[in-house]
Phi, psi and omega in degrees: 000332188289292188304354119351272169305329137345278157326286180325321193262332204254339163285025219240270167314286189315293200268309237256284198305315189304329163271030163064031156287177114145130306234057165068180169091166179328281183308355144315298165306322192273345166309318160292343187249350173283358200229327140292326174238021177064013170284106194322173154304314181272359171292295182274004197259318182284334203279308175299353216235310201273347167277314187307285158338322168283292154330327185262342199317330204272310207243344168250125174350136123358279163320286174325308220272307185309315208263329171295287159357290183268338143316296174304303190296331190274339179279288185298341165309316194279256226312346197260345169288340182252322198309332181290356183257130201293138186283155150342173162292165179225093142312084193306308193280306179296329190291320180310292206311286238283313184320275206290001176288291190304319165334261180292025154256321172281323171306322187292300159003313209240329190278344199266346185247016179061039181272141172244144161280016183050221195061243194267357155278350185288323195297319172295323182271000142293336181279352168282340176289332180264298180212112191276337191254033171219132183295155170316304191278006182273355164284299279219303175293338210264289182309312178288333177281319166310295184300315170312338190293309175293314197309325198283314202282290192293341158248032153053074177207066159014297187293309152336274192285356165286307195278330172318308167310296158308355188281301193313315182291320164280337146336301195291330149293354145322282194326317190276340154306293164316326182285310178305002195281126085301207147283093179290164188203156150236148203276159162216138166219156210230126183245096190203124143350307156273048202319305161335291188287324194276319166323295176301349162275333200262323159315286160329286178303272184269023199028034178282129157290171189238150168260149171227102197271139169267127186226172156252136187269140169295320193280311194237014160055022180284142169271129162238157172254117149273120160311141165221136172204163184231092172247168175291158158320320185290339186279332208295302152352286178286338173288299179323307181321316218265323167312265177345267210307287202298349180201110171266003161273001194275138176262119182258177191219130145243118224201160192259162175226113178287333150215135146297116175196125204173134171344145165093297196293307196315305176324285209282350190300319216264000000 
């Protein structure tokens, strides 16, 4: 979580507040009060965070509330740590980019570790608690616009809230990136008559566990046993060749699994 919050503070700091951006939400806010009343960042980022934190103290896990917590403090810390470092050139377009790539690479972080920065998720999800039949993230979304909106409105700019948005969009996709990233694998499933014998190889050759699904073929109404197993890309080669010499008619399927998780397997993945 800490290097999360790092990224964070550091697209921040770097990129996003010196052209008065950035990508909704508490820092938003606090962008605005660093440029009206002169106020850190990290200030305002703890001061907004710990009213929110109170308020929710009542109506959100425990657990959740601890991990937030130390999240908000570690954010204000990184930001009262970075502010002193001269931002980039200010590049309006390179600065969005680079600003929300840091973002959303430090938010995918602190979320991977099952971390929160507060702000408009502490917010949504107490409003969700009040009217449930509207989603978190439709809160979440609700909230980051609105506050680009007032920035745009409070430094008479346009420009301010188009590139604020876009900062906000490539966050989010960063984010969301970072959160799919796992273990990767390839799924394979294998339909042949010798179901058997290729189990045990595959057993043997790669210490892969095998799954075995009972199926029917439509066309010749035949009962089958389908394989299913899960090796790395780099494995993927030799089971098909090892599949082929025992059945060179066997019909395989092949599909990436975006992450694998299960006894055994993490270990052998590499």
């Amino acid at each position: 979580m800490g290097a999360g919050c790092l990224f964070l503070a550091l697209g921040l700091n770097l990129f996003l507040v010196p052209i008065r951006l950035s990508p909704g939400g508490i820092s938003t806010l606090a962008t605005i009060g660093l440029y009206l009343f002169k106020l850190p960042l990290a200030l305002t980022n703890l001061g907004i965070n710990a009213v929110l934190f109170l308020l929710g103290y009542r109506y959100l896990g425990k657990q959740m509330l601890t991990k937030a917590g130390i999240c908000i403090l570690m954010l204000s810390f990184f930001l009262q740590l970075t502010a002193r470092i001269p931002h980039l050139p200010e590049d309006l377009l390179l600065s969005t980019v680079s600003g929300g790539i840091l973002v959303g690479f430090g938010v995918g972080l602190v979320i991977r570790q099952e971390g929160s920065t507060g702000g408009s998720d502490f917010a949504a999800l107490l409003l969700h608690r009040f009217f449930p039949h509207i989603s978190i993230a439709g809160f979440i979304l609700g909230i980051d616009f609105l506050i680009l909106i007032l920035a745009g409105v409070i430094f008479e700019s346009v420009t301010v809230t188009f590139y604020s948005l876009l900062s906000l969009v490539i966050a989010v996709k960063v984010t969301n990136l970072i959160l799919s990233m796992g273990n990767l694998a390839k799924s394979v499933l294998i339909i042949s008559p010798r179901s058997e014998a290729i189990t045990t190889c595959i057993q043997e050759r790669f210490a892969r566990g095998v799954t075995g699904i009972y199926g029917k073929g439509m066309y010749g109404k035949t009962d089958r046993l389908i394989l299913l197993c899960a090796v790395s890309p780099k494995e993927l080669p030799a089971l098909v060749h090892t599949v082929r010499e025992l059945d060179k008619k066997a019909f395989l399927i092949i599909f990436d699994a975006r992450e694998v998780v299960g006894e055994g397997f993490l270990e052998k993945l590499k």
